[in-house]
C-alpha positions as CSV (number, residue, x, y, z in Angstrom):
1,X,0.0,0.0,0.0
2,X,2.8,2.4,1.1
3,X,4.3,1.7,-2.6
4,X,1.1,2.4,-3.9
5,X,0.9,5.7,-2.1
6,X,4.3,6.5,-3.2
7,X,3.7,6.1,-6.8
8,X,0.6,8.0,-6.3
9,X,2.1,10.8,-4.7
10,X,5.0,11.3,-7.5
11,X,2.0,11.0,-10.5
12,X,0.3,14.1,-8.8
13,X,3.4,15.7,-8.1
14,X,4.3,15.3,-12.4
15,X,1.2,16.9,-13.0
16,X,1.1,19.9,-11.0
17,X,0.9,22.0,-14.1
18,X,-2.2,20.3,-15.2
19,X,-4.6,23.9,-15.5
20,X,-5.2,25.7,-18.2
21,X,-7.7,28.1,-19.7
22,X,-10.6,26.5,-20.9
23,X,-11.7,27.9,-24.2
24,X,-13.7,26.9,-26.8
25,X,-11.2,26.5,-30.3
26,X,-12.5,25.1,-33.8
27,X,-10.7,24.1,-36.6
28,X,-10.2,21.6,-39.1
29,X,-7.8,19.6,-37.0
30,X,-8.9,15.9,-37.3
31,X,-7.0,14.9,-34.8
32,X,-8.9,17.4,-32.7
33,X,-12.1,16.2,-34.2
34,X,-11.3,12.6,-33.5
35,X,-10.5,12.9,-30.3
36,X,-13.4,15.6,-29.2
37,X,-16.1,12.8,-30.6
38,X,-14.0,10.3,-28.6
39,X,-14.9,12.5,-25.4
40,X,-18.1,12.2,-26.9
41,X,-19.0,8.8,-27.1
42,X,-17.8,7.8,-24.1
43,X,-19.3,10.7,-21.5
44,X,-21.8,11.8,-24.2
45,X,-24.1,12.7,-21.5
46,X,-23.0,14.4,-17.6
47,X,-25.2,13.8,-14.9
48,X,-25.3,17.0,-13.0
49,X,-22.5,18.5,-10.9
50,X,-20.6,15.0,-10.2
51,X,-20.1,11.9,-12.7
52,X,-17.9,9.2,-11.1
53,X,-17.7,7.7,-13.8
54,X,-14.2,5.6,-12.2
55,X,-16.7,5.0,-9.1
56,X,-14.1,6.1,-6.9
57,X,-16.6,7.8,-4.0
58,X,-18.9,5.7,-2.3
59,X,-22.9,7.3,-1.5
60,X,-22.1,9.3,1.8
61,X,-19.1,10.7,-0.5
62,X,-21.0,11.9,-3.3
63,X,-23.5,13.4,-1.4
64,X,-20.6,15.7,0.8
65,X,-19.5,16.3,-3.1
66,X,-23.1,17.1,-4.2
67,X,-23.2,19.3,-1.3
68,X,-20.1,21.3,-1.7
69,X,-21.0,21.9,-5.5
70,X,-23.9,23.4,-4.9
71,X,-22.7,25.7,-2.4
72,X,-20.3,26.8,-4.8
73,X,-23.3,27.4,-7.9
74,X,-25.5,28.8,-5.8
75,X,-22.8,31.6,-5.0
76,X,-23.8,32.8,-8.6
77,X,-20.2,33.3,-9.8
78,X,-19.3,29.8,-11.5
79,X,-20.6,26.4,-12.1
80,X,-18.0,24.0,-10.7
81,X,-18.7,20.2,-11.6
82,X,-16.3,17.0,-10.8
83,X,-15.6,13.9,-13.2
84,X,-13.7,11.1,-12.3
85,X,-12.0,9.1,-15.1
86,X,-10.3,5.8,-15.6
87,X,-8.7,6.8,-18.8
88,X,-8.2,10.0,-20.4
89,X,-7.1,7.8,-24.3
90,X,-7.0,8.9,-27.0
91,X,-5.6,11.7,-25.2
92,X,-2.0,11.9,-23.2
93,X,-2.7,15.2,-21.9
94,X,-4.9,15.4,-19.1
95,X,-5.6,19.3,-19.6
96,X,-6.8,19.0,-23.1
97,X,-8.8,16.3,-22.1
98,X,-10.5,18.1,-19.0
99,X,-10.7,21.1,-21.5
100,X,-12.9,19.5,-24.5
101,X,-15.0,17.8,-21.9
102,X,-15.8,21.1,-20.3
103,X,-16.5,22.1,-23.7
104,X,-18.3,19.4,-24.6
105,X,-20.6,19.4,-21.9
106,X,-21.2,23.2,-22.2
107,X,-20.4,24.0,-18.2
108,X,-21.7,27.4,-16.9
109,X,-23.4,30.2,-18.6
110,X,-22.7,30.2,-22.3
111,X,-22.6,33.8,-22.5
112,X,-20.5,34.2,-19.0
113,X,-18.3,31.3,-19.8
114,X,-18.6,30.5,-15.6
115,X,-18.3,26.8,-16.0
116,X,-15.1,25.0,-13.8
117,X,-13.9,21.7,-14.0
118,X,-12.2,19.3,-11.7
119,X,-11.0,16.1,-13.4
120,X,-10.0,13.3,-11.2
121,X,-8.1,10.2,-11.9
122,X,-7.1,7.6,-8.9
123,X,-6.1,5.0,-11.5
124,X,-4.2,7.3,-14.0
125,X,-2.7,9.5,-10.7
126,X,-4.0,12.5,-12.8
127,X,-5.7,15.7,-11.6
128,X,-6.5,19.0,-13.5
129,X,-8.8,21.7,-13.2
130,X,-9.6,24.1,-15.9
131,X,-11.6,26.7,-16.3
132,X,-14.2,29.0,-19.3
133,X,-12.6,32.2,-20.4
134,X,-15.4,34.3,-18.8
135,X,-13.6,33.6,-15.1
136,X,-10.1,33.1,-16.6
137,X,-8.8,36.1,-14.8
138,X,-10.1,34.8,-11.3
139,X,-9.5,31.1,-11.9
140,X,-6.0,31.7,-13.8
141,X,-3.9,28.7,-14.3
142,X,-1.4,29.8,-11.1
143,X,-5.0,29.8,-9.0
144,X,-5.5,26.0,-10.4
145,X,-1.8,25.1,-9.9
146,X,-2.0,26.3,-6.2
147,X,-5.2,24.6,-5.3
148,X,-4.0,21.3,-7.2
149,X,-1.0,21.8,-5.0
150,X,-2.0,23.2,-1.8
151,X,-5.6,21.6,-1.1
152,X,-5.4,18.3,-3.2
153,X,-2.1,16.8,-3.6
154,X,-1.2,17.0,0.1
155,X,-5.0,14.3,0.8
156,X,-3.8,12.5,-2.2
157,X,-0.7,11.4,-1.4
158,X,-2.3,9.7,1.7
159,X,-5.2,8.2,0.4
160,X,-7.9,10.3,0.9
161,X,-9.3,11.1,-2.5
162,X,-12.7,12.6,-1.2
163,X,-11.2,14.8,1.3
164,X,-8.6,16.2,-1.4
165,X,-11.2,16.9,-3.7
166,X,-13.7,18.8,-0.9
167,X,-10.3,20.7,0.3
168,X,-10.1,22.0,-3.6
169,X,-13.8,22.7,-3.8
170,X,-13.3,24.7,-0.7
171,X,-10.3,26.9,-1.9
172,X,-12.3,27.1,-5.3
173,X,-15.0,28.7,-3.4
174,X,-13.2,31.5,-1.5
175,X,-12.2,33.0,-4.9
């Protein structure tokens, strides 16, 4: 388990860059295209403000998640919304992945561009958070690092997946 732990620990600490605007980008990039109606085929459809879809919380944890994403919408400002992931393929960037799902899913006010997302992968030892251009300047990428660093990581590294991701919904929320 320790091992475990330890290998955890060192994929989180690799990925501490992981934030990065969210914005919405077309073009006739087919490897864009491919992999955007990859996203879509497998997480066609989200289910709210949390979609485990790696079934990594049990019930009482999703409903402290549940709880803490609504606090944070009904503040008005942003819509923050969680997915866990076993596999990010056919992607090798967990950003860009995080950042066409938010897309795809259309998070937050079109026209404010509010919408935040946390991706979470236990498996893959991958976190990101990125965020819609409308709250860019409040959410920047150093915001995301620090939270990913400060509130996350630190839980991570010992285990506790659910408290990591409340402690980053928290710091999210005093923005």
């Amino acid at each position: 388990m320790k091992k475990r732990l330890s290998l955890l620990a060192v994929g989180f600490l690799m990925l501490l860059n992981a934030c990065q605007s969210n914005t919405n980008t077309s073009g006739s990039d087919t490897s864009r295209t491919t992999e955007h109606d990859s996203i879509a085929a497998k997480f066609h459809n989200h289910n709210g403000l949390i979609n485990d879809f790696e079934q990594v919380f049990n019930a009482a944890q999703t409903d402290s998640l549940q709880s803490a994403l609504e606090g944070i919408k009904n503040q008005g400002k942003i819509v923050l919304a969680l997915a866990t992931v076993d596999s990010i393929a056919p992607y090798r960037d967990i950003v860009k992945f995080a950042t066409d799902l938010g897309n795809r899913w259309g998070l937050g006010d079109s026209t404010e561009n509010n919408g935040v997302l946390i991706v979470f992968s236990e498996s893959l030892a991958q976190v990101a958070i990125v965020s819609g251009v409308g709250v860019q300047i409040v959410y920047s990428d150093t915001f995301c690092e620090s939270v990913i660093q400060g509130s996350m990581v630190p839980q991570f590294v010992n285990g506790h997946y659910t408290q990591g991701i409340l402690d980053g919904i928290a710091a999210i929320g005093t923005k």
